[in-house]
PyMOL Python script that loads the backbone (N, CA, C, O; Angstrom):
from pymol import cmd

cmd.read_pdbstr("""\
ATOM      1  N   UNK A   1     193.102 217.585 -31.086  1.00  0.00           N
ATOM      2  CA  UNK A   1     193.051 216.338 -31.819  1.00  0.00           C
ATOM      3  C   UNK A   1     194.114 215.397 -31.261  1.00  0.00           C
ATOM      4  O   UNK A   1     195.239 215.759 -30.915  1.00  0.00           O
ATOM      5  N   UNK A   2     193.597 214.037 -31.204  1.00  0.00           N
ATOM      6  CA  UNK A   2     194.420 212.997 -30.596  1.00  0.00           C
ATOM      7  C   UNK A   2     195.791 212.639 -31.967  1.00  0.00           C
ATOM      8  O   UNK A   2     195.387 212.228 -33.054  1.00  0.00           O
ATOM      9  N   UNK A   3     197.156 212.822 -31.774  1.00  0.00           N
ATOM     10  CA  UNK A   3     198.086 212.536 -32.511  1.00  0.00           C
ATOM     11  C   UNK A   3     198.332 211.600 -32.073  1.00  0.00           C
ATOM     12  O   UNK A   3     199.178 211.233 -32.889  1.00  0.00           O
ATOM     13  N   UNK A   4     198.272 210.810 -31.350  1.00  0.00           N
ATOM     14  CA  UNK A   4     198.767 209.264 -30.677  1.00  0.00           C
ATOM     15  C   UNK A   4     198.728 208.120 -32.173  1.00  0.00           C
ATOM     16  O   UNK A   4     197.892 207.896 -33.048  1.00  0.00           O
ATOM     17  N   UNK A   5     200.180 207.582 -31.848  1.00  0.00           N
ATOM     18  CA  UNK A   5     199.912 206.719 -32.896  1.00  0.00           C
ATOM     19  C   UNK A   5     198.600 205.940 -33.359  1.00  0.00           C
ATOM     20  O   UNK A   5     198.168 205.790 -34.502  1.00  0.00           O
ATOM     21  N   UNK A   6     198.007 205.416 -31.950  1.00  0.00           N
ATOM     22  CA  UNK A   6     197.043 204.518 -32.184  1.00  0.00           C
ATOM     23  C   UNK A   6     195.939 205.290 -32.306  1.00  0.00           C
ATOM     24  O   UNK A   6     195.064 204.642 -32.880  1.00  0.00           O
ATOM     25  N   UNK A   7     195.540 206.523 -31.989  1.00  0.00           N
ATOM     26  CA  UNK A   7     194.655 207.288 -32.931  1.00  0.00           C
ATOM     27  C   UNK A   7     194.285 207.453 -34.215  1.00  0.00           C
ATOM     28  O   UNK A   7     193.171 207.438 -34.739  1.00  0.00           O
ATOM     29  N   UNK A   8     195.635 207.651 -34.763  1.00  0.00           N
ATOM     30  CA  UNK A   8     195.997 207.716 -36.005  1.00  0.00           C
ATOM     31  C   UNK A   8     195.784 206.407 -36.501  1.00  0.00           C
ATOM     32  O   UNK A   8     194.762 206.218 -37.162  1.00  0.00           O
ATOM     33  N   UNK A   9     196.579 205.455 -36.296  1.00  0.00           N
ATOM     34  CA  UNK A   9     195.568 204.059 -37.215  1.00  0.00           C
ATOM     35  C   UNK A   9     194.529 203.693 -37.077  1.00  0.00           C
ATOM     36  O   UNK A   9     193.916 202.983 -37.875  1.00  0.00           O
ATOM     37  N   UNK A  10     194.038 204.209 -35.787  1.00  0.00           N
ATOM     38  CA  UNK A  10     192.322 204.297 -35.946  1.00  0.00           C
ATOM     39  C   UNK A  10     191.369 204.750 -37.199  1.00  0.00           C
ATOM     40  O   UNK A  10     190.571 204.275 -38.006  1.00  0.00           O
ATOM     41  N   UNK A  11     192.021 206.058 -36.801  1.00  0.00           N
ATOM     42  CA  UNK A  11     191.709 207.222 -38.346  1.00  0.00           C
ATOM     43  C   UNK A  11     191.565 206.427 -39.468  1.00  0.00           C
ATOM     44  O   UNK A  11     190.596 206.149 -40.174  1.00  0.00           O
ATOM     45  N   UNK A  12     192.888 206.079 -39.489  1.00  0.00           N
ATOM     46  CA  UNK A  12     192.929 205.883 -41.062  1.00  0.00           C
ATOM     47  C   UNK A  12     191.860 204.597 -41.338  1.00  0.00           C
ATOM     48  O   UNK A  12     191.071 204.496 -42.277  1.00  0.00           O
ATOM     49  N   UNK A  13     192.095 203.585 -40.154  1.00  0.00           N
ATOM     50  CA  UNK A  13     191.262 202.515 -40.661  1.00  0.00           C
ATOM     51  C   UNK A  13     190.048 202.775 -40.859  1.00  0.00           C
ATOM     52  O   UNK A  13     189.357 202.026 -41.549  1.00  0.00           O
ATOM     53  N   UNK A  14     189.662 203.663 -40.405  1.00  0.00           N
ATOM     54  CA  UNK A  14     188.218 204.225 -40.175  1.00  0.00           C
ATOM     55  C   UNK A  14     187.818 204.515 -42.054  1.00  0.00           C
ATOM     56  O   UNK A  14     187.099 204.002 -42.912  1.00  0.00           O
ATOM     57  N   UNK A  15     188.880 205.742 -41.929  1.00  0.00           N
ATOM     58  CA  UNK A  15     189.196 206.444 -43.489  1.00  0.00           C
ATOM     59  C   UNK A  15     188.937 205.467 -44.412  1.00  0.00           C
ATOM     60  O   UNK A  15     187.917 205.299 -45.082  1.00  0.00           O
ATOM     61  N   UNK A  16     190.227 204.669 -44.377  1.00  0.00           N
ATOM     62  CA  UNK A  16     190.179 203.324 -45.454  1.00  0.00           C
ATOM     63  C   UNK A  16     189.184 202.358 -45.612  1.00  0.00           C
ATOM     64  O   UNK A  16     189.139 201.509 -46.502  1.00  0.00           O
ATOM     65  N   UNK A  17     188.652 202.473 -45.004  1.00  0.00           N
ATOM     66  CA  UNK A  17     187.357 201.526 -44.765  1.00  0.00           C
ATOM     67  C   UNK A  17     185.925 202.001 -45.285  1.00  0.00           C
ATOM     68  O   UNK A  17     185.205 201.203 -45.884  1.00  0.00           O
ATOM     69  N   UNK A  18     185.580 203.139 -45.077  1.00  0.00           N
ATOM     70  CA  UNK A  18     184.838 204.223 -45.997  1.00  0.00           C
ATOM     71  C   UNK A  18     185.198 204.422 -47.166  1.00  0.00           C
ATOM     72  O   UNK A  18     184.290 204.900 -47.847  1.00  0.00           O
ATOM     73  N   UNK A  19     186.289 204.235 -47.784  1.00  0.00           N
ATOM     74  CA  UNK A  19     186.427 204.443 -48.950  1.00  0.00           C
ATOM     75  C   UNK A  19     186.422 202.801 -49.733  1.00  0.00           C
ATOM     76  O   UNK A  19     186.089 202.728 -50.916  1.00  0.00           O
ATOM     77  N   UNK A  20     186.850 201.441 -48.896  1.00  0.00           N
ATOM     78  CA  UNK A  20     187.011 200.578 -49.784  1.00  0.00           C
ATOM     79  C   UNK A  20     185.911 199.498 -49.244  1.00  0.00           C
ATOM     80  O   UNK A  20     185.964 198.273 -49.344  1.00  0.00           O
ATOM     81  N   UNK A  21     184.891 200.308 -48.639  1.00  0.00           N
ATOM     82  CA  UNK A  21     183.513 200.037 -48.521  1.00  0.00           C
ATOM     83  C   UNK A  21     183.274 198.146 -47.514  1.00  0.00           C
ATOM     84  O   UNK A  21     182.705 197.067 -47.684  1.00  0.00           O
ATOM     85  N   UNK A  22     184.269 198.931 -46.389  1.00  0.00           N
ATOM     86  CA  UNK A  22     184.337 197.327 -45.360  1.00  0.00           C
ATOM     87  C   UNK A  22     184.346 197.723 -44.344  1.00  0.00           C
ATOM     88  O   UNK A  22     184.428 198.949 -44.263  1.00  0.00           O
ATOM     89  N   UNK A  23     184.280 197.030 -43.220  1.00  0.00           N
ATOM     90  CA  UNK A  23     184.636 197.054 -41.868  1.00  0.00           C
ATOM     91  C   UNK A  23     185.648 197.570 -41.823  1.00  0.00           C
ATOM     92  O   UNK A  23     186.451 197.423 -42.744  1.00  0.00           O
ATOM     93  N   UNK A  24     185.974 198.475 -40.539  1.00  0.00           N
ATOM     94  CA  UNK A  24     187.329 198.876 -40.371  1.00  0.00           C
ATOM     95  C   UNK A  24     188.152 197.899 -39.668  1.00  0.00           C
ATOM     96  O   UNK A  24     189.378 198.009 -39.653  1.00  0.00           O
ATOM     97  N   UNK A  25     187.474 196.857 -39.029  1.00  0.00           N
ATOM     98  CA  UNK A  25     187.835 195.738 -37.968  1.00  0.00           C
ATOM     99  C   UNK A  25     188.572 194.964 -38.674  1.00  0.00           C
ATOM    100  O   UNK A  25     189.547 194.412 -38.165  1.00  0.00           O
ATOM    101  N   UNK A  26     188.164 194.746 -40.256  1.00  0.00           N
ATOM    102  CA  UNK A  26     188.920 194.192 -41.270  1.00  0.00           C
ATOM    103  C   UNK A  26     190.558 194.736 -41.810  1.00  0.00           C
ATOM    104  O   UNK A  26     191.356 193.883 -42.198  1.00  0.00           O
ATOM    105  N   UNK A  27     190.865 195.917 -41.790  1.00  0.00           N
ATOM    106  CA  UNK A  27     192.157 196.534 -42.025  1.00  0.00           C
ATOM    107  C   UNK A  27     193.057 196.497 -40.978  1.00  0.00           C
ATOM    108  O   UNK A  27     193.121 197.090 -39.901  1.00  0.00           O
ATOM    109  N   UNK A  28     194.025 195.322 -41.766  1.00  0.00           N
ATOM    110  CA  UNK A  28     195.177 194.989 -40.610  1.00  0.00           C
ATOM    111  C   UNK A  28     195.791 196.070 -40.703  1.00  0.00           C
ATOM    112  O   UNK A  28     196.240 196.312 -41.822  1.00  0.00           O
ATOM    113  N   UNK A  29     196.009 196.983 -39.726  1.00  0.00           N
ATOM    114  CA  UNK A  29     197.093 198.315 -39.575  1.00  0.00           C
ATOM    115  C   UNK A  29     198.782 197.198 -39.945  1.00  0.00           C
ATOM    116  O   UNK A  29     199.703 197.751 -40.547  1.00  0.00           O
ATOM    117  N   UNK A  30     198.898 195.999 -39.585  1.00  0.00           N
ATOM    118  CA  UNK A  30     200.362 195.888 -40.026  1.00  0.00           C
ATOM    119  C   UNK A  30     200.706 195.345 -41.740  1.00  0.00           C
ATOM    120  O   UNK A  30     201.741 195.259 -42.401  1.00  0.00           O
ATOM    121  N   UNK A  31     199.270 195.058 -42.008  1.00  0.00           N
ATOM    122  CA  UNK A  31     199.277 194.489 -43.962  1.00  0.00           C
ATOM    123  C   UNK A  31     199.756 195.643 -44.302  1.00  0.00           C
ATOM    124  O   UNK A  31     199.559 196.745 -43.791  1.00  0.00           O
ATOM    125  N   UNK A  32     200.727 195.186 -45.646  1.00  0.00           N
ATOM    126  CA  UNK A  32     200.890 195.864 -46.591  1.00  0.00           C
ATOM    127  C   UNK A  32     199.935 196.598 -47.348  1.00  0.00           C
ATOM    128  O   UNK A  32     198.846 196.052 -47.171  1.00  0.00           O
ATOM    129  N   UNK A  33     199.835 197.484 -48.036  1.00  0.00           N
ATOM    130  CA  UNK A  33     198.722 198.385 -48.717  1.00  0.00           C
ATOM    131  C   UNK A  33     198.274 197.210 -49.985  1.00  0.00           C
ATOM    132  O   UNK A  33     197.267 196.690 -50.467  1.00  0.00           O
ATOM    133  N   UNK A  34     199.439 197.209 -50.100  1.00  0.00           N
ATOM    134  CA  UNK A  34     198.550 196.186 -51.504  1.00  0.00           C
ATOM    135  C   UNK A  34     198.091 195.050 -51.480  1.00  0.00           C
ATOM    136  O   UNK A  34     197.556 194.487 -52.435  1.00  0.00           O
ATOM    137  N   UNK A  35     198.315 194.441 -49.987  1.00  0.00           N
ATOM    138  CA  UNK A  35     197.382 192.944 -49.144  1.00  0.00           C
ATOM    139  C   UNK A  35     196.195 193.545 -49.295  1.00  0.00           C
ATOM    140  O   UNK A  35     195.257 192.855 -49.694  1.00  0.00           O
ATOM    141  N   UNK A  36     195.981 195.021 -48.994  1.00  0.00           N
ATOM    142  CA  UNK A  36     194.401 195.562 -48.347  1.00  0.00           C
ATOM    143  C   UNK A  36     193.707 195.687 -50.036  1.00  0.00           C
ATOM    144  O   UNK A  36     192.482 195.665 -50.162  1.00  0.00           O
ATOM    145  N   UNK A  37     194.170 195.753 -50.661  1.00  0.00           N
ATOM    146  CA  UNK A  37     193.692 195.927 -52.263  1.00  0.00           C
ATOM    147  C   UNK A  37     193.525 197.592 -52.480  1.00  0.00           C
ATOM    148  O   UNK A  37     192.749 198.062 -53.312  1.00  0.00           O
ATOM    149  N   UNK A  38     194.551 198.569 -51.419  1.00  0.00           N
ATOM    150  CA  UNK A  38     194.791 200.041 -51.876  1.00  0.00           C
ATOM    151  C   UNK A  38     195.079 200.431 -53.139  1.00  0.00           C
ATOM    152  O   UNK A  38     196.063 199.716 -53.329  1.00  0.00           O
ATOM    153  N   UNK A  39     194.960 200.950 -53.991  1.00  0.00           N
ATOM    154  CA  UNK A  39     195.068 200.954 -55.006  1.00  0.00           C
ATOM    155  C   UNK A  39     195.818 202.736 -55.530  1.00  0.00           C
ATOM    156  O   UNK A  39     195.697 203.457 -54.541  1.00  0.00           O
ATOM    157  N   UNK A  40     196.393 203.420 -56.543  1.00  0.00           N
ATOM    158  CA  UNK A  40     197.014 204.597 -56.148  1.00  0.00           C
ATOM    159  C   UNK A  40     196.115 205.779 -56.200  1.00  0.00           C
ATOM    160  O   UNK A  40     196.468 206.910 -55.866  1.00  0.00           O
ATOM    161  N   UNK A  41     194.588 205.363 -56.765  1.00  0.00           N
ATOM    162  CA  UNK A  41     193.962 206.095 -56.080  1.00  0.00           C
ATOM    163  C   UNK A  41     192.754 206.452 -54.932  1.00  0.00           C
ATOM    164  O   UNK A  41     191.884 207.322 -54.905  1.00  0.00           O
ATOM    165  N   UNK A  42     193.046 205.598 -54.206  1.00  0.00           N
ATOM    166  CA  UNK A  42     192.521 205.730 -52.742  1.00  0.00           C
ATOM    167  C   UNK A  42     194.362 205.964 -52.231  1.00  0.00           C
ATOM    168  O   UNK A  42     194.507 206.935 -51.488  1.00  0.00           O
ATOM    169  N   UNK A  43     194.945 205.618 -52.379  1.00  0.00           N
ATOM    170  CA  UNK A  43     196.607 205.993 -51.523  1.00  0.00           C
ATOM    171  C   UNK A  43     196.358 207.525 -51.733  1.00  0.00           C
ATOM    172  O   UNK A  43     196.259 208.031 -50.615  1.00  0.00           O
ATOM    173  N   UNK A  44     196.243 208.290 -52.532  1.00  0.00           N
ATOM    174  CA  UNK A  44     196.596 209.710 -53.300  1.00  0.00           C
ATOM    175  C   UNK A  44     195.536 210.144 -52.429  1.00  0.00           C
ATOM    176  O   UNK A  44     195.823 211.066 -51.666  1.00  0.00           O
ATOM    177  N   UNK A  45     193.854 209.462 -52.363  1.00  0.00           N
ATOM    178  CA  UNK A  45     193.138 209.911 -51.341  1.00  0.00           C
ATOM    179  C   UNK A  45     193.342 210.114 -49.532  1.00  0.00           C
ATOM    180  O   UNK A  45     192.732 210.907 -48.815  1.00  0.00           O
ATOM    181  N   UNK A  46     194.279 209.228 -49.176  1.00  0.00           N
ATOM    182  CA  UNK A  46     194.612 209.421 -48.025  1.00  0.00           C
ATOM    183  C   UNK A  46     195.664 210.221 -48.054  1.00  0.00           C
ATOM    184  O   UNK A  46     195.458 211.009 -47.131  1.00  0.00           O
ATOM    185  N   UNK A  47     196.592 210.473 -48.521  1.00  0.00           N
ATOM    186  CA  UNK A  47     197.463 211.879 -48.727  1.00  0.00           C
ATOM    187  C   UNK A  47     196.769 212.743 -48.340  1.00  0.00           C
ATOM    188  O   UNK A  47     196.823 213.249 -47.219  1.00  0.00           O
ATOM    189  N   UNK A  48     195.989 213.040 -49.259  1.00  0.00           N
ATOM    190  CA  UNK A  48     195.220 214.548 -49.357  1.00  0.00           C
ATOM    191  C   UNK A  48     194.044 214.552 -47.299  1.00  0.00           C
ATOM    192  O   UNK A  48     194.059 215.398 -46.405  1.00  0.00           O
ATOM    193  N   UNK A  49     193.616 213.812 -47.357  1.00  0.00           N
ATOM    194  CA  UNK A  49     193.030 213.808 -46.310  1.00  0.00           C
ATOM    195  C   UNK A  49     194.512 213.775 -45.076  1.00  0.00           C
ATOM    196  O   UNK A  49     194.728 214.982 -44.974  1.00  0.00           O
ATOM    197  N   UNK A  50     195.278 213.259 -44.406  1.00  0.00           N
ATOM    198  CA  UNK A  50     196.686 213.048 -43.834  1.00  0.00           C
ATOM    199  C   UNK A  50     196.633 214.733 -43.949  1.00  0.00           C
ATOM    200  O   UNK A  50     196.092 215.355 -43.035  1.00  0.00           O
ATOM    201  N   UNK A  51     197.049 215.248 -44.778  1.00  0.00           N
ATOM    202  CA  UNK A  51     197.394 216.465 -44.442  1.00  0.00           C
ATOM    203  C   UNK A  51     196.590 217.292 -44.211  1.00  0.00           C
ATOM    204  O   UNK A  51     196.648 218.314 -43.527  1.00  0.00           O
ATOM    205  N   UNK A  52     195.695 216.781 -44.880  1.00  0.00           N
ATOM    206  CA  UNK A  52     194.004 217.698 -44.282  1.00  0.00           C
ATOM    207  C   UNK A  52     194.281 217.473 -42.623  1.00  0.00           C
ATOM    208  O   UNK A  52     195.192 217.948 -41.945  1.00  0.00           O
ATOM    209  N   UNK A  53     193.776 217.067 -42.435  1.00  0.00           N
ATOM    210  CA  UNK A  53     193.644 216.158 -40.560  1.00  0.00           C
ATOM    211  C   UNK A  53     194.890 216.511 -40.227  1.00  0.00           C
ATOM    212  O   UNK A  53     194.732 217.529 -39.553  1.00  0.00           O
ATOM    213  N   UNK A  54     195.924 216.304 -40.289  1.00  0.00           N
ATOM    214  CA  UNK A  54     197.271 216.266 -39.457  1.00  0.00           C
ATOM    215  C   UNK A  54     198.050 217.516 -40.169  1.00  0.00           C
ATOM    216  O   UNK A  54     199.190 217.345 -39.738  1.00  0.00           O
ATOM    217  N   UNK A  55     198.084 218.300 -40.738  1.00  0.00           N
ATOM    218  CA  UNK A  55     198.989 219.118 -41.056  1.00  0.00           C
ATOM    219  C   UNK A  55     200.685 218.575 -41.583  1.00  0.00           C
ATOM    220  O   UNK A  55     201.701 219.223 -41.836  1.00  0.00           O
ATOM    221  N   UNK A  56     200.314 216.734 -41.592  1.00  0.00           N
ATOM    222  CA  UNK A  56     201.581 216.660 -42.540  1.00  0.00           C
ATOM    223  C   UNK A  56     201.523 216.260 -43.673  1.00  0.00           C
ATOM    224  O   UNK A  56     200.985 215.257 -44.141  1.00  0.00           O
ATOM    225  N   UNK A  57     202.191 217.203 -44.211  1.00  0.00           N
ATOM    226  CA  UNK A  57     202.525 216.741 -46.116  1.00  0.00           C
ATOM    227  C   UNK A  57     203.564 215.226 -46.355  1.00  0.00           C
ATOM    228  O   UNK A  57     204.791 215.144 -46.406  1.00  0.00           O
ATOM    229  N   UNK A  58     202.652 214.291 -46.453  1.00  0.00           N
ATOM    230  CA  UNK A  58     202.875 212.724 -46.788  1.00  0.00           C
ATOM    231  C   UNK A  58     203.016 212.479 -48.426  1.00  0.00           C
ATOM    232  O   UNK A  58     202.090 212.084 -49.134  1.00  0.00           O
ATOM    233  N   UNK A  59     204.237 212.764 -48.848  1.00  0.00           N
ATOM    234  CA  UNK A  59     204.574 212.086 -50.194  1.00  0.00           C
ATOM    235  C   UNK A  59     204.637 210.937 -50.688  1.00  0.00           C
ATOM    236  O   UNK A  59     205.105 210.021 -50.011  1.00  0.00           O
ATOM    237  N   UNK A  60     204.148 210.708 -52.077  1.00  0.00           N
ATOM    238  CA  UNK A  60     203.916 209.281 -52.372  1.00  0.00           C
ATOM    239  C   UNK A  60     204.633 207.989 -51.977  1.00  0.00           C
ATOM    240  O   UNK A  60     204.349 206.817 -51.731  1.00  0.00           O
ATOM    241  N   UNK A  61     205.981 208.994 -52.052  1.00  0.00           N
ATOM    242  CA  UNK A  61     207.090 208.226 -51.282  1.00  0.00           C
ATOM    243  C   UNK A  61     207.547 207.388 -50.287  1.00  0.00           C
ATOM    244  O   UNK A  61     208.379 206.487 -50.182  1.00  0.00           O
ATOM    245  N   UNK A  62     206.369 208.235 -49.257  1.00  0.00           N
ATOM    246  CA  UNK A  62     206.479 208.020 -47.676  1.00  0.00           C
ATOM    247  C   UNK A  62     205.823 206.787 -47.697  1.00  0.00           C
ATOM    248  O   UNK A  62     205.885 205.930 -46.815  1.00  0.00           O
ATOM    249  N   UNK A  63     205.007 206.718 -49.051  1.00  0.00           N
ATOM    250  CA  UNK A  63     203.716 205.328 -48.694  1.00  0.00           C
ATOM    251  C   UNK A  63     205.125 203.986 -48.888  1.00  0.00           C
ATOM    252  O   UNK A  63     205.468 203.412 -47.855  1.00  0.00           O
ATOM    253  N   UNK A  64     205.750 203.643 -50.084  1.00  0.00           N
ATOM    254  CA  UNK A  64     206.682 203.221 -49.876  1.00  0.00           C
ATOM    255  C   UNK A  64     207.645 202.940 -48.997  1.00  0.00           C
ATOM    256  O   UNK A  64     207.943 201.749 -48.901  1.00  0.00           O
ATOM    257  N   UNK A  65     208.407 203.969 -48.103  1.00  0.00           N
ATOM    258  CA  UNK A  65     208.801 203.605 -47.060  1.00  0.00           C
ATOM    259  C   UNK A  65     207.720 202.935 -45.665  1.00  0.00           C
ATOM    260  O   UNK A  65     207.934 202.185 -44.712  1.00  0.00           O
ATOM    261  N   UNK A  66     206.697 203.568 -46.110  1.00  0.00           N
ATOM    262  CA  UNK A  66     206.322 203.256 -44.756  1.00  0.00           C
ATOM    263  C   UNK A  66     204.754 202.273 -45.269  1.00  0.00           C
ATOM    264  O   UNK A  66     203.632 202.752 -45.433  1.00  0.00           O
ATOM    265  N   UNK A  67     205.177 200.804 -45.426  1.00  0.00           N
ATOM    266  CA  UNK A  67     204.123 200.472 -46.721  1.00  0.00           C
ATOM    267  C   UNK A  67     203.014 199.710 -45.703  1.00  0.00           C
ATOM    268  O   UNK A  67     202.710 198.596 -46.130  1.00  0.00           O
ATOM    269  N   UNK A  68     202.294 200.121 -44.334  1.00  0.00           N
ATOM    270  CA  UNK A  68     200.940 199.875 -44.547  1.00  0.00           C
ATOM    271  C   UNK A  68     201.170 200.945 -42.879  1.00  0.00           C
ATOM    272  O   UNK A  68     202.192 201.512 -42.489  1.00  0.00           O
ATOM    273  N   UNK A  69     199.514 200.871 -42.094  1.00  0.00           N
ATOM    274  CA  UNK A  69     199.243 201.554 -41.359  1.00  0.00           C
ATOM    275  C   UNK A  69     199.785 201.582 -39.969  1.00  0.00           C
ATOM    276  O   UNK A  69     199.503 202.510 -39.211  1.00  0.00           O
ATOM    277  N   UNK A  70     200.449 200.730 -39.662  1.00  0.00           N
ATOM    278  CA  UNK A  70     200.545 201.076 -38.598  1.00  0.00           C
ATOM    279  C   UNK A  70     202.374 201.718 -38.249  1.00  0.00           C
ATOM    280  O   UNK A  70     202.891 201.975 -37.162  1.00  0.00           O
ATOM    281  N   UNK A  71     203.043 201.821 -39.848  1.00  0.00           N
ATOM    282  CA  UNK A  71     204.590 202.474 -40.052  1.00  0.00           C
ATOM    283  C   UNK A  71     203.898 203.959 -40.518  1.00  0.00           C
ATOM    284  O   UNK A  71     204.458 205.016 -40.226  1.00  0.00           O
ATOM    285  N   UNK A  72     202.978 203.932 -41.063  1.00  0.00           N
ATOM    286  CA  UNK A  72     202.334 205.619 -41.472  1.00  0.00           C
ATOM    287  C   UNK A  72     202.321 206.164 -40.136  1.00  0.00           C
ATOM    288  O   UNK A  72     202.960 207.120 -39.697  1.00  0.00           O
ATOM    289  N   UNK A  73     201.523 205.435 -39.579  1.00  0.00           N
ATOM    290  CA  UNK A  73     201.139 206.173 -38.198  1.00  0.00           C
ATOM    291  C   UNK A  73     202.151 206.342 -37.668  1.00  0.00           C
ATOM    292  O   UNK A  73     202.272 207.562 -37.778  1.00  0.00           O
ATOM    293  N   UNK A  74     203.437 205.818 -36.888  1.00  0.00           N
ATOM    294  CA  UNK A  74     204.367 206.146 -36.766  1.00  0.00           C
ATOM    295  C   UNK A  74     205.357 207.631 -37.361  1.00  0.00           C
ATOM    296  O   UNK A  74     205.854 208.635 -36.851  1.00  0.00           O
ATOM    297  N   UNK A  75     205.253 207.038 -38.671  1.00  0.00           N
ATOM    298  CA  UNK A  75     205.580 208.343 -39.088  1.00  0.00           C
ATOM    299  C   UNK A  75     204.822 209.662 -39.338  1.00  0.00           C
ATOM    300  O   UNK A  75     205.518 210.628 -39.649  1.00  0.00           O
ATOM    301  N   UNK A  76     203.471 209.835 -39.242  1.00  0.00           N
ATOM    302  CA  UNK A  76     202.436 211.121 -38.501  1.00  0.00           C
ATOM    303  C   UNK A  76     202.818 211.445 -37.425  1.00  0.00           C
ATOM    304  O   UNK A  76     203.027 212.584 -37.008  1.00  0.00           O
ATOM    305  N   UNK A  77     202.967 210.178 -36.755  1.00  0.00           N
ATOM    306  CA  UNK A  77     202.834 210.750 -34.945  1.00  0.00           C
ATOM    307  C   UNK A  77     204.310 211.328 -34.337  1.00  0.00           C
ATOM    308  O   UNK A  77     204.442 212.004 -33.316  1.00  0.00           O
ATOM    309  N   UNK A  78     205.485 210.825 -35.343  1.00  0.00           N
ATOM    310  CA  UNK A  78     206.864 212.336 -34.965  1.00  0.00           C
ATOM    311  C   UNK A  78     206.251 213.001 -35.802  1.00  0.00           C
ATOM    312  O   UNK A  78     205.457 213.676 -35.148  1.00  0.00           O
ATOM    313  N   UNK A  79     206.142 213.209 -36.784  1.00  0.00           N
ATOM    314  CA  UNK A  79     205.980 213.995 -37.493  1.00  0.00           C
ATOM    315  C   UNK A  79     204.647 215.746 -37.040  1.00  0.00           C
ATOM    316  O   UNK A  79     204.529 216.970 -37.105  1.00  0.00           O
ATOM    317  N   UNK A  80     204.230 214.892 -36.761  1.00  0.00           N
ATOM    318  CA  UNK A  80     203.275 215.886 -35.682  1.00  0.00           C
ATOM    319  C   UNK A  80     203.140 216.231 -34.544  1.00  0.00           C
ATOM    320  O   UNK A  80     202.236 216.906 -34.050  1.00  0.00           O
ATOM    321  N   UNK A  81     203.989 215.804 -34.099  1.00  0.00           N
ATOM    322  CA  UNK A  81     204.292 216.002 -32.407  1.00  0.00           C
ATOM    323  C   UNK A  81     205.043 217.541 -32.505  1.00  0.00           C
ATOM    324  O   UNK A  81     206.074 217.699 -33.159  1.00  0.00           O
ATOM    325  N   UNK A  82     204.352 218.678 -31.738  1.00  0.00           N
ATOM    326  CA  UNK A  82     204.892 219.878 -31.430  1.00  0.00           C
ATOM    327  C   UNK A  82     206.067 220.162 -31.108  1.00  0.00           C
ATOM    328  O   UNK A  82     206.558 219.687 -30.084  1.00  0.00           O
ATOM    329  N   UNK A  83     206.836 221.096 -32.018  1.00  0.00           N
ATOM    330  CA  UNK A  83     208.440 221.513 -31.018  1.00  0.00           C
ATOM    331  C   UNK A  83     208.212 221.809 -30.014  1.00  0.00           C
ATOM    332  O   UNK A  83     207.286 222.484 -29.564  1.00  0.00           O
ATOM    333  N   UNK A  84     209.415 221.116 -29.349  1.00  0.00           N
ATOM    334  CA  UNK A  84     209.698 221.551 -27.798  1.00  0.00           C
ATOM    335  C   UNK A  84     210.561 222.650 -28.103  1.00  0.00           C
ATOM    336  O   UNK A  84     211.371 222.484 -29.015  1.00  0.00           O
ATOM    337  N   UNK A  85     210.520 224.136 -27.283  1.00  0.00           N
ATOM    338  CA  UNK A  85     211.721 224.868 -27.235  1.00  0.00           C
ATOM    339  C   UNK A  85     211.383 226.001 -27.815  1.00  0.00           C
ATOM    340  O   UNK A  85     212.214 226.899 -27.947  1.00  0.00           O
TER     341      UNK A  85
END
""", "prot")
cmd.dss("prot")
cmd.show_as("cartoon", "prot")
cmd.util.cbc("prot")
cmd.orient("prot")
């Protein structure tokens, strides 16, 4: 599976877009979640999927720090990048 950041906001736009029933061409990866009209439960839905797909556990928290797609992705893509060593 591609971990590349820009994979990953692919994903998700893809994701988010299936769920809030639009184009994905439409989801600015740099808007805020709540520009996109995310709401906490489609957020709680991409959690659960994030760790489905990527093996990282993304706390509600993280959405806060990291408040739209293309700072998530960032933080997936260390976050999933294999130890060296």
């Amino acid at each position: 599976m591609d971990t590349s950041k820009e994979a990953i906001v692919t994903w998700c736009q893809e994701y988010l877009a299936s769920l809030l029933e639009v184009p994905a061409a439409t989801i600015d990866p740099t808007a805020d979640f709540d520009r996109l009209g995310i709401d906490s439960a489609v957020a709680v839905a991409l959690l659960i999927e994030v760790e489905d797909r990527y093996g990282v556990d993304l706390a509600p928290e993280d959405l806060f720090e990291n408040p739209n797609l293309d700072a998530v992705a960032t933080y997936l893509h260390t976050q999933s990048r294999p130890s060296v060593g």
